[in-house]
Structures are given as structure tokens and as C-alpha cells.
PQR file with spaces between the fields and no chain letter, atoms N, CA, C, O and H, PARSE charges and radii, in Angstrom:
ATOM       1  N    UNK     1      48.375  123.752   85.578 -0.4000 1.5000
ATOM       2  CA   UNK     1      49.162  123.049   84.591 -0.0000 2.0000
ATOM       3  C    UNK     1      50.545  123.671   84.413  0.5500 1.7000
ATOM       4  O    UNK     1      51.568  123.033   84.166 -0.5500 1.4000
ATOM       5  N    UNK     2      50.450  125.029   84.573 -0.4000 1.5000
ATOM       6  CA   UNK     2      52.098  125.681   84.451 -0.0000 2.0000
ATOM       7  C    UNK     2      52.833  125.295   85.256  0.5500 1.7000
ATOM       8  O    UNK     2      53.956  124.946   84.893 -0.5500 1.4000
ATOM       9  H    UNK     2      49.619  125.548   84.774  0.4000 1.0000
ATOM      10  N    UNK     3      52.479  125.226   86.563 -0.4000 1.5000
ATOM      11  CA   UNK     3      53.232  125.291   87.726 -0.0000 2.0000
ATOM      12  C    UNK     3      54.030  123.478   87.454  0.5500 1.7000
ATOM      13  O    UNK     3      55.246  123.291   87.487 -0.5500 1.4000
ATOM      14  H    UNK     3      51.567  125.510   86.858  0.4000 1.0000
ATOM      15  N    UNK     4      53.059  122.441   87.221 -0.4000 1.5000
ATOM      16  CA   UNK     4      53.994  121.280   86.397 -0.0000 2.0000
ATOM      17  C    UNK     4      54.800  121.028   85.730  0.5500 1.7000
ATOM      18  O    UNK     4      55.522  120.036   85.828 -0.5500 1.4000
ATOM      19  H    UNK     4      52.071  122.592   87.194  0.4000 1.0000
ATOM      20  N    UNK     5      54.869  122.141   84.643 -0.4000 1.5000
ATOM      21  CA   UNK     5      55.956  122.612   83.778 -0.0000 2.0000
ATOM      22  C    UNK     5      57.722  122.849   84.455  0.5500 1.7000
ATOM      23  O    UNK     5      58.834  122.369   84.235 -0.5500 1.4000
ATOM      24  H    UNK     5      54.283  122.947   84.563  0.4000 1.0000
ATOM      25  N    UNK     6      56.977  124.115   85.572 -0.4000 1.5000
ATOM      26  CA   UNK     6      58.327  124.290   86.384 -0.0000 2.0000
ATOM      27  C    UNK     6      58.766  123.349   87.444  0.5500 1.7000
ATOM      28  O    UNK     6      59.883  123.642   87.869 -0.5500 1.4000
ATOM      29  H    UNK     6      56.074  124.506   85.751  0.4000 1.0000
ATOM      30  N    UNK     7      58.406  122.652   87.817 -0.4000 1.5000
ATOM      31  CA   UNK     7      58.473  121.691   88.993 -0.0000 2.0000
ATOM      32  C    UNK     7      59.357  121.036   88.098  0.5500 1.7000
ATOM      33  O    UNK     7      60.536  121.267   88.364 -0.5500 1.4000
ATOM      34  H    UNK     7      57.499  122.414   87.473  0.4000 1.0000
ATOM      35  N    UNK     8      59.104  120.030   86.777 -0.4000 1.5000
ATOM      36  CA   UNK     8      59.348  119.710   85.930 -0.0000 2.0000
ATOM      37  C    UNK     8      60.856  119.970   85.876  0.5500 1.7000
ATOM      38  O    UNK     8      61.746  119.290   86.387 -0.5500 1.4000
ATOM      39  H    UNK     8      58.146  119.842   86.560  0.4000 1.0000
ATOM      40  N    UNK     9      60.959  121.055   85.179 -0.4000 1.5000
ATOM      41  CA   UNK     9      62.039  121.693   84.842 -0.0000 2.0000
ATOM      42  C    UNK     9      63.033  122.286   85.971  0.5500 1.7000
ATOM      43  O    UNK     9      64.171  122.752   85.918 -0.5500 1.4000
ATOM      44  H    UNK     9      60.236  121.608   84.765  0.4000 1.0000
ATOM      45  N    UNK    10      62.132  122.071   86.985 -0.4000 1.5000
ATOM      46  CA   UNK    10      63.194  122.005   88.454 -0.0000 2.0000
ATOM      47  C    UNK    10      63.912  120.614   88.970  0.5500 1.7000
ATOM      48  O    UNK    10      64.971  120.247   89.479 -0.5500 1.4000
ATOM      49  H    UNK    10      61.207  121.692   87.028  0.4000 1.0000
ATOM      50  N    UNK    11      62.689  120.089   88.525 -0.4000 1.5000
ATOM      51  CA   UNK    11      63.311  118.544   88.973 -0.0000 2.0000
ATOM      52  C    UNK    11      64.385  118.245   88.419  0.5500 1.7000
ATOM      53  O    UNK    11      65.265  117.659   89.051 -0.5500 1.4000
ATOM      54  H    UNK    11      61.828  120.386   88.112  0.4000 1.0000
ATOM      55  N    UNK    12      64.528  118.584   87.147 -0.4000 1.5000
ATOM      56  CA   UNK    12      65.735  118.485   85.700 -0.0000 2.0000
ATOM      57  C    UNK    12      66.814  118.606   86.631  0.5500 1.7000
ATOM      58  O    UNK    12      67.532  117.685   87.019 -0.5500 1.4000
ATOM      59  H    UNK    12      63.814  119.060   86.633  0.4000 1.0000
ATOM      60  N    UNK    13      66.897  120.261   87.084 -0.4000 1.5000
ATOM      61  CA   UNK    13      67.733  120.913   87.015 -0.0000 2.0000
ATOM      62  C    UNK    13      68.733  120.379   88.240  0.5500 1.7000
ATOM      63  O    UNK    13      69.959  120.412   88.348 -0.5500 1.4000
ATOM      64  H    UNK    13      66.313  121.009   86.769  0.4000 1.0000
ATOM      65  N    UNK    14      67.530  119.802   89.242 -0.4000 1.5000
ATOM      66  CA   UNK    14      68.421  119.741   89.976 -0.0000 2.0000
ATOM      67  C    UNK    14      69.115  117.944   89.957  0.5500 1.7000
ATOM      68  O    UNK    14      70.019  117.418   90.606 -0.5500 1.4000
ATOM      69  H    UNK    14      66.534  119.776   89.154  0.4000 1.0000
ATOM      70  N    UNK    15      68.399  117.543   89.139 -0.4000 1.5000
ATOM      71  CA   UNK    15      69.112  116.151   88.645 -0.0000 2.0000
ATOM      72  C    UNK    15      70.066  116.431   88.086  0.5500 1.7000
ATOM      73  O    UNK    15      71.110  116.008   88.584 -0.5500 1.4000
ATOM      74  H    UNK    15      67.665  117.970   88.611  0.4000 1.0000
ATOM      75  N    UNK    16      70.133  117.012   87.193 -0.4000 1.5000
ATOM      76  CA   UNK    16      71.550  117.589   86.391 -0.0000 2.0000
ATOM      77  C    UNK    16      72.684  118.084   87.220  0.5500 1.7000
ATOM      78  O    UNK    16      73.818  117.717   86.914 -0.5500 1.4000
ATOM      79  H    UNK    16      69.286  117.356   86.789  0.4000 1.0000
ATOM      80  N    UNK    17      72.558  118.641   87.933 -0.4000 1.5000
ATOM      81  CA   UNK    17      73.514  119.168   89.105 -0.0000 2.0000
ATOM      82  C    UNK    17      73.789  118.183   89.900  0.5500 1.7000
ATOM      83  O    UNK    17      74.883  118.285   90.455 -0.5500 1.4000
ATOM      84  H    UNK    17      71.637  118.939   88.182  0.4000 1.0000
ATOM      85  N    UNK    18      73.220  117.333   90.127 -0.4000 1.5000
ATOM      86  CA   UNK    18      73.614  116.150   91.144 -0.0000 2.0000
ATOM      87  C    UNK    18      74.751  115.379   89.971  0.5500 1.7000
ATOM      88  O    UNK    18      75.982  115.412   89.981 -0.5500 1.4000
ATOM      89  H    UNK    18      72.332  117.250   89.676  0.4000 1.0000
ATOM      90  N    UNK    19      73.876  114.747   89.063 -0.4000 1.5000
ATOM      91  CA   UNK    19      74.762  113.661   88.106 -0.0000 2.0000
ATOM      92  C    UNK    19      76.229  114.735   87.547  0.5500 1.7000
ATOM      93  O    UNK    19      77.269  114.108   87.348 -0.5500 1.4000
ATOM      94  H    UNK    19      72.876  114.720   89.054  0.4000 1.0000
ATOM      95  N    UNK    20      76.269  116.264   87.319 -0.4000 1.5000
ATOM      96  CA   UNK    20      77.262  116.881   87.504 -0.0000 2.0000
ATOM      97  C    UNK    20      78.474  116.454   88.396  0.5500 1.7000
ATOM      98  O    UNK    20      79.523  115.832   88.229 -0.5500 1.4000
ATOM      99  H    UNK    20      75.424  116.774   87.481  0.4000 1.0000
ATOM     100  N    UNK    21      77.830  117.086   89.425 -0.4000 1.5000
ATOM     101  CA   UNK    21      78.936  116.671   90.877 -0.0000 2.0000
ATOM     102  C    UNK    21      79.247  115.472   90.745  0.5500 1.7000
ATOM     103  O    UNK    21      80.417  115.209   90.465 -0.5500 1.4000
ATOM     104  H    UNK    21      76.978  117.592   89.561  0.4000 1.0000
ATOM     105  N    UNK    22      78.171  114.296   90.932 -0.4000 1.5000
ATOM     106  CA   UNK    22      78.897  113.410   91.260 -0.0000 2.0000
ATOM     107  C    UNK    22      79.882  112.899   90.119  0.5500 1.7000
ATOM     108  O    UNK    22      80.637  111.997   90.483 -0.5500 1.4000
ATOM     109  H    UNK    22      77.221  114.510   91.160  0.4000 1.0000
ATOM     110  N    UNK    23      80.015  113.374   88.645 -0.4000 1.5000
ATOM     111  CA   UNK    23      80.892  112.482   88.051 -0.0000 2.0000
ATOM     112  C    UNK    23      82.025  113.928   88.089  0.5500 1.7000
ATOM     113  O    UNK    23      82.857  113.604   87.241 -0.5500 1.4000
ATOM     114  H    UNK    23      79.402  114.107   88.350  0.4000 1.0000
ATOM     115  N    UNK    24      82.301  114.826   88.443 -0.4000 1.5000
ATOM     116  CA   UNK    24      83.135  115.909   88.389 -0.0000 2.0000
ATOM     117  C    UNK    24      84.275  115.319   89.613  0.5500 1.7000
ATOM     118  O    UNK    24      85.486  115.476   89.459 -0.5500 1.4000
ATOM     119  H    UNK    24      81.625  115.089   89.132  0.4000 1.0000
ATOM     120  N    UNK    25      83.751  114.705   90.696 -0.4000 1.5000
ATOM     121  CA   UNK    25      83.984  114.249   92.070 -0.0000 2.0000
ATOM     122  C    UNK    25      84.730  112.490   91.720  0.5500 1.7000
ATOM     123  O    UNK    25      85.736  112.050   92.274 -0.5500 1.4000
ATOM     124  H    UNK    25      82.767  114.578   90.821  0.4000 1.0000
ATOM     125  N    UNK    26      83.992  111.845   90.799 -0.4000 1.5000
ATOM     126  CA   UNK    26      84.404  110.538   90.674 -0.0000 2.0000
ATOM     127  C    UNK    26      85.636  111.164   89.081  0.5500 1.7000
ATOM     128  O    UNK    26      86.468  110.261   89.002 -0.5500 1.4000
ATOM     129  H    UNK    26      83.174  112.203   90.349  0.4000 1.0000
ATOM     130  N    UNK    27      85.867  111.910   88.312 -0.4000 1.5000
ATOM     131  CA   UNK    27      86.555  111.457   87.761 -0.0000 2.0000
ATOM     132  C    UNK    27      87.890  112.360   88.499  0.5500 1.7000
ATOM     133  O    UNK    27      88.983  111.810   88.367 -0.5500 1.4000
ATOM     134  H    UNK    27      85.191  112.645   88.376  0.4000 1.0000
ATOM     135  N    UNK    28      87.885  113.408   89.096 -0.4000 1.5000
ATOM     136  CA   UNK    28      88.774  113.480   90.160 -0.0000 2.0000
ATOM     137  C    UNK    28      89.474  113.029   90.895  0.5500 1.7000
ATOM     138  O    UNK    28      90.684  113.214   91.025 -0.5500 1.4000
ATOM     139  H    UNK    28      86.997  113.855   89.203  0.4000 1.0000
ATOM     140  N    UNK    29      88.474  112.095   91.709 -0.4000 1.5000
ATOM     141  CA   UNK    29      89.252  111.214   92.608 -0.0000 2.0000
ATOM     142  C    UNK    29      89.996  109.621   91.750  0.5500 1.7000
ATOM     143  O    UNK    29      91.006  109.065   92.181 -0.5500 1.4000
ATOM     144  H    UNK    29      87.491  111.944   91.603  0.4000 1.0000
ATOM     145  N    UNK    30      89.480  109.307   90.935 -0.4000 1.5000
ATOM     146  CA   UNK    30      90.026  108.247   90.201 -0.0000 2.0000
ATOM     147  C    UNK    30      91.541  109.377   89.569  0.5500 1.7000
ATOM     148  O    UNK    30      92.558  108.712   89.372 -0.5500 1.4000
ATOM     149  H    UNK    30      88.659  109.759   90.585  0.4000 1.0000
ATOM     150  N    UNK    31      91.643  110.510   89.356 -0.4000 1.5000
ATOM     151  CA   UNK    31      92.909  111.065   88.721 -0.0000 2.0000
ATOM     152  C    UNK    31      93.690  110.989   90.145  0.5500 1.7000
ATOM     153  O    UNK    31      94.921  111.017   90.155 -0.5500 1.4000
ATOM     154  H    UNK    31      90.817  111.050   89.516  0.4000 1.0000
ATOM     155  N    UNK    32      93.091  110.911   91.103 -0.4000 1.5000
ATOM     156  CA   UNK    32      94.366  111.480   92.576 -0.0000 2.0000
ATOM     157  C    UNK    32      94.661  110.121   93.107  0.5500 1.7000
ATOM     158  O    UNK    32      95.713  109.943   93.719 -0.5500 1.4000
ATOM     159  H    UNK    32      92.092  110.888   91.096  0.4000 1.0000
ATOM     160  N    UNK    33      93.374  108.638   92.825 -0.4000 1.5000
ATOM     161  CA   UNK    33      93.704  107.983   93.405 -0.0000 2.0000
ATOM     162  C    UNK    33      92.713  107.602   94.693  0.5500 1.7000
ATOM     163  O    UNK    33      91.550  107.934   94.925 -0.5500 1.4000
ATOM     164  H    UNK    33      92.519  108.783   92.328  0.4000 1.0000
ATOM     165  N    UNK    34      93.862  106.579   95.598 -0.4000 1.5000
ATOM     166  CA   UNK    34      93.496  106.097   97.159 -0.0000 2.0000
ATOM     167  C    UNK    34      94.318  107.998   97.993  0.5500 1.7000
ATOM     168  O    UNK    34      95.516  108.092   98.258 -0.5500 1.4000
ATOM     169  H    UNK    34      94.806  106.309   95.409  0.4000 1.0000
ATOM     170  N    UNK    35      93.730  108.684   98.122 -0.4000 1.5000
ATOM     171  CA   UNK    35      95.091  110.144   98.940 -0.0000 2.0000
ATOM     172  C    UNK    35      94.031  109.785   99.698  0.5500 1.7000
ATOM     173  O    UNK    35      94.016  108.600  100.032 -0.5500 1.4000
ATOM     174  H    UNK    35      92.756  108.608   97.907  0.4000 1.0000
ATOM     175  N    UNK    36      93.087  110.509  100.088 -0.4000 1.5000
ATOM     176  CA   UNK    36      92.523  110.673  101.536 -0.0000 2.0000
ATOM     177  C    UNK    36      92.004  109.838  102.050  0.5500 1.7000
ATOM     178  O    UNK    36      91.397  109.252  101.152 -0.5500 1.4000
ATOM     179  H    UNK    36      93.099  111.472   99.817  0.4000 1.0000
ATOM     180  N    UNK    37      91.765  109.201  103.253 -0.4000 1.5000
ATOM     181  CA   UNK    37      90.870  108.689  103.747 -0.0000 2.0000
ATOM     182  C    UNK    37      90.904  106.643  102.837  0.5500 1.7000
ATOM     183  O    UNK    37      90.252  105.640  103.126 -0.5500 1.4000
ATOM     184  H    UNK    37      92.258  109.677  103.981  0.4000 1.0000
ATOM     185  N    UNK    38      91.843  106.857  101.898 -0.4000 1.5000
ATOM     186  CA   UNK    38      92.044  105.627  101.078 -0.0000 2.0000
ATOM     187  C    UNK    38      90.904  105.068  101.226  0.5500 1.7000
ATOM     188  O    UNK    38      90.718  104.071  101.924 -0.5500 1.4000
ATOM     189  H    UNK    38      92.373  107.672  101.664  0.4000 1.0000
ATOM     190  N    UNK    39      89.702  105.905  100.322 -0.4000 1.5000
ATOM     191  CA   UNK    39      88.523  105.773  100.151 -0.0000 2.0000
ATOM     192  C    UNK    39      88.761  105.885   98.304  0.5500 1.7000
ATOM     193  O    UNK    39      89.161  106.857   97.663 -0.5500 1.4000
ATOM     194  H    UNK    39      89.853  106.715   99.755  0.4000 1.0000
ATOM     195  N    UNK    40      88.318  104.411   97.762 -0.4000 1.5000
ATOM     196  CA   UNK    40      88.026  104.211   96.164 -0.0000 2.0000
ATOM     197  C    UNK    40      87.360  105.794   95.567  0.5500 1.7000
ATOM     198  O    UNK    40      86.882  106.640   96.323 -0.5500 1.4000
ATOM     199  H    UNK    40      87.993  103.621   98.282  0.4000 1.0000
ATOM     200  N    UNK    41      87.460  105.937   94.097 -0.4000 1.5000
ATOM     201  CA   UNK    41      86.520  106.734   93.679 -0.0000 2.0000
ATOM     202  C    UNK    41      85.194  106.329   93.502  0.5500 1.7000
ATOM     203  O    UNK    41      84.410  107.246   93.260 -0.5500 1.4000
ATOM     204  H    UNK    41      87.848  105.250   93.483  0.4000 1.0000
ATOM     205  N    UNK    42      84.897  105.594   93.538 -0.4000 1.5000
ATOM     206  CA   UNK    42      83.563  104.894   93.306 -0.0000 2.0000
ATOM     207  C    UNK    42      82.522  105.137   94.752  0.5500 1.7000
ATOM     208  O    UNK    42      81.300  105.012   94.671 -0.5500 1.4000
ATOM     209  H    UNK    42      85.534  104.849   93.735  0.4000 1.0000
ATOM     210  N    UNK    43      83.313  105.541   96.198 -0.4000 1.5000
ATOM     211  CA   UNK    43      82.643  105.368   97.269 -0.0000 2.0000
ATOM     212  C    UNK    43      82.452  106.846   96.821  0.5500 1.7000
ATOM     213  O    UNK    43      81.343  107.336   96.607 -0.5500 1.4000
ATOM     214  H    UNK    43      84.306  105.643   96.263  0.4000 1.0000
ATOM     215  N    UNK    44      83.668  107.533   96.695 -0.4000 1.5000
ATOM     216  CA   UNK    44      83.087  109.272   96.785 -0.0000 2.0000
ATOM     217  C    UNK    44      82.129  109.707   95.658  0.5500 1.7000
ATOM     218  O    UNK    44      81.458  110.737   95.730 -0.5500 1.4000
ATOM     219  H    UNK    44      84.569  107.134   96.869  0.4000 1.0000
ATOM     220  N    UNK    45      82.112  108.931   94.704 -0.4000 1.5000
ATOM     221  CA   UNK    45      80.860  108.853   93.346 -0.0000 2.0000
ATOM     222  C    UNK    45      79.832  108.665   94.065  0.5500 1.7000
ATOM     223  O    UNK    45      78.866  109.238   93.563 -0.5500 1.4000
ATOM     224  H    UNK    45      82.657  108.095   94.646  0.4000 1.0000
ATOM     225  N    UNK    46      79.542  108.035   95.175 -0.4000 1.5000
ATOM     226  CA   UNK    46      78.246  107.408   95.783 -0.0000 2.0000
ATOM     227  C    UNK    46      77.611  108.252   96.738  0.5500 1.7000
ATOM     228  O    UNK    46      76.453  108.583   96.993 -0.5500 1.4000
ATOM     229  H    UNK    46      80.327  107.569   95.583  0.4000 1.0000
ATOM     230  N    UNK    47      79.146  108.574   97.339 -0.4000 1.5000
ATOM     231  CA   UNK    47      78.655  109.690   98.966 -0.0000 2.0000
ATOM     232  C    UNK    47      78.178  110.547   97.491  0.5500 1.7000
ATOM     233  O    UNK    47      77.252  109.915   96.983 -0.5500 1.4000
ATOM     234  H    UNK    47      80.087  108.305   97.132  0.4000 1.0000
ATOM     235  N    UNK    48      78.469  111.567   96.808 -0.4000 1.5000
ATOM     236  CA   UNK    48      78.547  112.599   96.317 -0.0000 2.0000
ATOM     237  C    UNK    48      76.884  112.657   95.898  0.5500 1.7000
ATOM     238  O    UNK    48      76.074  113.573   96.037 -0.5500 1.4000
ATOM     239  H    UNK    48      79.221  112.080   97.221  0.4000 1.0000
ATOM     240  N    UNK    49      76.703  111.047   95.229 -0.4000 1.5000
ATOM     241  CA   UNK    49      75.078  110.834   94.694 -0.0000 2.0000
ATOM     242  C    UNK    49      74.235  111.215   95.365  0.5500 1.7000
ATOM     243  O    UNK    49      73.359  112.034   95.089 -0.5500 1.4000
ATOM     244  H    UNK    49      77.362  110.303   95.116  0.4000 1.0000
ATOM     245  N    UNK    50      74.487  110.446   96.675 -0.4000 1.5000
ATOM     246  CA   UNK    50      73.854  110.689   97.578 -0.0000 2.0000
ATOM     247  C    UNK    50      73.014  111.467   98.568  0.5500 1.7000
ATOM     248  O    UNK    50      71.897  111.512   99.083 -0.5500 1.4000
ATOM     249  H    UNK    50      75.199  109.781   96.899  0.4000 1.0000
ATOM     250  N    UNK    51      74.486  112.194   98.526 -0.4000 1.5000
ATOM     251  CA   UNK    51      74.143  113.389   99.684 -0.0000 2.0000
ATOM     252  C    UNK    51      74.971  114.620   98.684  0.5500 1.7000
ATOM     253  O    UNK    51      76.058  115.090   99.019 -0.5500 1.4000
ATOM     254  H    UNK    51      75.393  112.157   98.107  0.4000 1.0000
ATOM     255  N    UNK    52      74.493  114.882   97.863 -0.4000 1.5000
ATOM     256  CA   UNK    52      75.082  116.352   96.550 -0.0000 2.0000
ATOM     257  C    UNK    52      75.738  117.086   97.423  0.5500 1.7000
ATOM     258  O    UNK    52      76.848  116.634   97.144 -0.5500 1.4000
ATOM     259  H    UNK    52      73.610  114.500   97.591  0.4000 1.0000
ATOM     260  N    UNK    53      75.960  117.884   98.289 -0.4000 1.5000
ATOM     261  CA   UNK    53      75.805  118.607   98.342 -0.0000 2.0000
ATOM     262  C    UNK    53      77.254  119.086   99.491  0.5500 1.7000
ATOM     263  O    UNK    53      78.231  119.834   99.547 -0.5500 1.4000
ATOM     264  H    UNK    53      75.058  118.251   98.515  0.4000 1.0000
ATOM     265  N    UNK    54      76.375  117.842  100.412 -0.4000 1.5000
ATOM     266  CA   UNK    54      77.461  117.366  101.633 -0.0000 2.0000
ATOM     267  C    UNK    54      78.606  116.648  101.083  0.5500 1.7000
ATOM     268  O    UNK    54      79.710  117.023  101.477 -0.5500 1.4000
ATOM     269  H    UNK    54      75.581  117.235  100.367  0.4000 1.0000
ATOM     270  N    UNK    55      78.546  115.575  100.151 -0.4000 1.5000
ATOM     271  CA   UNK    55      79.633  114.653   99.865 -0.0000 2.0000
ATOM     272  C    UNK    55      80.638  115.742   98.768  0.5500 1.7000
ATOM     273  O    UNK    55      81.860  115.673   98.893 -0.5500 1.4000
ATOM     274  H    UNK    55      77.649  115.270   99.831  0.4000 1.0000
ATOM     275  N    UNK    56      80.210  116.431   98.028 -0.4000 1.5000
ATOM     276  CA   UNK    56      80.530  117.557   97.718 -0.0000 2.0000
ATOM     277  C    UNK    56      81.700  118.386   98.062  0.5500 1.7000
ATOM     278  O    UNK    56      82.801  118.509   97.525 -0.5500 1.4000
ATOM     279  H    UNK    56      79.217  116.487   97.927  0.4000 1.0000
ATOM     280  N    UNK    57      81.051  119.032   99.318 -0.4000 1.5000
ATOM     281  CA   UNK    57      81.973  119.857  100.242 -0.0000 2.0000
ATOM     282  C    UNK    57      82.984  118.671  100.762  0.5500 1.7000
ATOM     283  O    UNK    57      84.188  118.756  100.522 -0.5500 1.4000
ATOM     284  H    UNK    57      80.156  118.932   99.755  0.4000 1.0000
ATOM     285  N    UNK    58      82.540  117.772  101.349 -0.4000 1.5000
ATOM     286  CA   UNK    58      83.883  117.055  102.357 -0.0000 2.0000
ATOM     287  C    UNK    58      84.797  116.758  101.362  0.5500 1.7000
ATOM     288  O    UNK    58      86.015  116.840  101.523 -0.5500 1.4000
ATOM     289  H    UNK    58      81.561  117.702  101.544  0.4000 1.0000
ATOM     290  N    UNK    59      84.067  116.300   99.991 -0.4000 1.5000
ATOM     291  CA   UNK    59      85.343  115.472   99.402 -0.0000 2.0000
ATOM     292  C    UNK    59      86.357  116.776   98.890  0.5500 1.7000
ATOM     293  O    UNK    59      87.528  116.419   98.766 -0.5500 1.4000
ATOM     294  H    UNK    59      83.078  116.233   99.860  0.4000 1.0000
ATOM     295  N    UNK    60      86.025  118.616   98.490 -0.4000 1.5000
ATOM     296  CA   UNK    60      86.401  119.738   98.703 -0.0000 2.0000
ATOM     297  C    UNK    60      87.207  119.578   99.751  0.5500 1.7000
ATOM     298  O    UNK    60      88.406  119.539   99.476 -0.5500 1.4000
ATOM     299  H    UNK    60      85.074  118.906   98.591  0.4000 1.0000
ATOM     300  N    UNK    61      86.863  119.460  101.033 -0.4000 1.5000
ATOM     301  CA   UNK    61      87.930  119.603  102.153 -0.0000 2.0000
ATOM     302  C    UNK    61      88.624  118.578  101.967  0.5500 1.7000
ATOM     303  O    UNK    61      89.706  119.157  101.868 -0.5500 1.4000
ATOM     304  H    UNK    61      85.889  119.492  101.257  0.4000 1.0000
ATOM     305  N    UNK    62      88.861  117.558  101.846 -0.4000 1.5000
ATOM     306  CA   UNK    62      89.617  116.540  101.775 -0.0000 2.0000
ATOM     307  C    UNK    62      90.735  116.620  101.029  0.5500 1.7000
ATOM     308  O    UNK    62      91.826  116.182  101.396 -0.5500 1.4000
ATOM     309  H    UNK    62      87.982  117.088  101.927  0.4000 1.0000
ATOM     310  N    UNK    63      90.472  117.286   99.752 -0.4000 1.5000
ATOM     311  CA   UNK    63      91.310  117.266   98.348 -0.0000 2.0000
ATOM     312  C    UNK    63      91.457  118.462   98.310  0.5500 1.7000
ATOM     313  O    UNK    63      92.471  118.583   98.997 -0.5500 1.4000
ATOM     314  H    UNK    63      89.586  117.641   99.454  0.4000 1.0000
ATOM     315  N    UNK    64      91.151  119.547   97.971 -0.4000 1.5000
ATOM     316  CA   UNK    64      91.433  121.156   97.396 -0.0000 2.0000
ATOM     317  C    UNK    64      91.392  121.883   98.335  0.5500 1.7000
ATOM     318  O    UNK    64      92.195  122.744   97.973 -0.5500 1.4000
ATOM     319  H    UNK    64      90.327  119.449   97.413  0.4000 1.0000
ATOM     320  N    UNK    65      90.803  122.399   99.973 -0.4000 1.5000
ATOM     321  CA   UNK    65      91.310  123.343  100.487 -0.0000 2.0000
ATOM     322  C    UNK    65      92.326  123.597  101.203  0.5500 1.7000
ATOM     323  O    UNK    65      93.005  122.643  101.584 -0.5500 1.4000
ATOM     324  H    UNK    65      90.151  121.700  100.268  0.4000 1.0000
ATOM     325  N    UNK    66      92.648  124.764  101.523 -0.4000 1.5000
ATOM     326  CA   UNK    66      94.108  125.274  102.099 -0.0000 2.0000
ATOM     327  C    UNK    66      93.946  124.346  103.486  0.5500 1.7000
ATOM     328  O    UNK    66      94.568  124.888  104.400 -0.5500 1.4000
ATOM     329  H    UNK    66      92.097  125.539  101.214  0.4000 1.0000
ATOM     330  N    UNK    67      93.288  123.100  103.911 -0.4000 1.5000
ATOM     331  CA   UNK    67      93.074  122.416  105.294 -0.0000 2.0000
ATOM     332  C    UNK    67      94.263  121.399  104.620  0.5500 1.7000
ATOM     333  O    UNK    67      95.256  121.189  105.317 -0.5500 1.4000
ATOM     334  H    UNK    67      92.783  122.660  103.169  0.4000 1.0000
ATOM     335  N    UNK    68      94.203  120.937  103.642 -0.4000 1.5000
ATOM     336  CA   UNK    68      95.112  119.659  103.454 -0.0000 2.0000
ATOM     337  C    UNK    68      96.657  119.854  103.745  0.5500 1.7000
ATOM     338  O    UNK    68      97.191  120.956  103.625 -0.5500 1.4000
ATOM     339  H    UNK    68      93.397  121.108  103.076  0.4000 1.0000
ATOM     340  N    UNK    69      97.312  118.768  104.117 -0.4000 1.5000
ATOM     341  CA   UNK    69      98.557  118.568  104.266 -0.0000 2.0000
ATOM     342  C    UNK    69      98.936  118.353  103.595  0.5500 1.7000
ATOM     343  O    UNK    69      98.634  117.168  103.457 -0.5500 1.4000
ATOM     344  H    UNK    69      96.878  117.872  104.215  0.4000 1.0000
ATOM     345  N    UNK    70      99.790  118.738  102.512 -0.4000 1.5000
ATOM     346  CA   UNK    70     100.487  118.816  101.096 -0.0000 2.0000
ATOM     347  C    UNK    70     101.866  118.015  101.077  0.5500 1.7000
ATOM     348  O    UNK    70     102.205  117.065  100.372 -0.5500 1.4000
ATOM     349  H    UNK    70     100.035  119.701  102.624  0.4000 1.0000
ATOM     350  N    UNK    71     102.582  118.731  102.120 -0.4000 1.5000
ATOM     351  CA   UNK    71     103.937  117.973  102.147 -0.0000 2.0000
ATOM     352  C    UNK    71     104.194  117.709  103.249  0.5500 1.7000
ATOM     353  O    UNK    71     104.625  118.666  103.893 -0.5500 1.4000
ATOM     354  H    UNK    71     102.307  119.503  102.693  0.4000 1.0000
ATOM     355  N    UNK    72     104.081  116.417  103.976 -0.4000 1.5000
ATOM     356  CA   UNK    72     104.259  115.462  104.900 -0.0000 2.0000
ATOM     357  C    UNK    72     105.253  115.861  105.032  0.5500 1.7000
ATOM     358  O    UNK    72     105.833  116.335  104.056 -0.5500 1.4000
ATOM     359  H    UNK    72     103.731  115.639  103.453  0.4000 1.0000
ATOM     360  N    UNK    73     106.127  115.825  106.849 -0.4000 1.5000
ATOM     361  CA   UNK    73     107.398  115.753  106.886 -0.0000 2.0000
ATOM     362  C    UNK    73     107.731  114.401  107.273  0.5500 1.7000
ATOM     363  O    UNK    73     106.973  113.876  108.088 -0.5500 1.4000
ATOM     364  H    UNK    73     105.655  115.441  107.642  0.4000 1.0000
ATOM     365  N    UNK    74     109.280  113.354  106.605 -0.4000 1.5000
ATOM     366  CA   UNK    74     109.633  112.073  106.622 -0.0000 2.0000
ATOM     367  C    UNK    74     109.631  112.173  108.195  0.5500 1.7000
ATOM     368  O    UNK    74     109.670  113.144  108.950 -0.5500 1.4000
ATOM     369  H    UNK    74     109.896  113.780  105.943  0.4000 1.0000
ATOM     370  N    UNK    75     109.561  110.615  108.445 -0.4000 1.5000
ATOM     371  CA   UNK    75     109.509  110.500  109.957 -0.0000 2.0000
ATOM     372  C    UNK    75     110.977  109.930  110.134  0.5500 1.7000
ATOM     373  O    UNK    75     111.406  109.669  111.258 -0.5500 1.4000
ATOM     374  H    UNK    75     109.529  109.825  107.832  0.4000 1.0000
């Protein structure tokens, strides 16, 4: 019966961490917009649901690490 308890309270936890990300990720991308990939916030709300973890990290690389191209040079 204990061990239900924690499963329980694992299951929570890691629901909570998902519905985290994904709205940390969707109200982000609705502040930046169409920038990468001119992918809606609503798709990266979904990848993020989806796949926590993975949609997560890419939409990270996409938007916040030192990989992005910041200032385009005019053509």
C-alpha cells in the first residue's frame, strides 16, 4: 500500500514538471513570437507536452543558447 502512495506522488511530480515546461515554453515563445523555425507558440506548447524533455531542450537551442544567430548581417 505505501509503495502506491509514492508512485502516486511520483506520478504528480512528474505531471507537474511537464505542465511546468510546457507553459514556461508556450508563454515564451508567444513573448518572442514567429523567430525560429516560424513555428506558432502553440506548436512548441505541444512539442514541449509531448515530448518534456526533448521539446524542452530544442526549443533551448533554438531561442537561448550561445548556437543562435543574434545579429544577422543585411544582405
Amino acid at each position: 500500500m505505501v509503495w502506491r502512495f509514492w508512485l502516486t506522488l511520483f506520478g504528480l511530480a512528474l505531471v507537474s514538471i511537464n505542465l511546468y515546461l510546457t507553459a514556461a515554453v508556450y508563454v515564451d515563445a508567444k513573448k518572442r513570437g514567429l523567430d525560429q523555425l516560424n513555428l506558432p507558440p502553440g506548436i512548441w506548447a505541444l512539442v514541449t507536452f509531448f515530448f518534456p524533455l526533448w521539446g524542452f531542450f530544442i526549443y533551448w537551442l533554438m531561442h537561448h543558447s550561445t548556437l543562435v544567430v543574434r545579429d544577422r548581417p543585411p544582405f
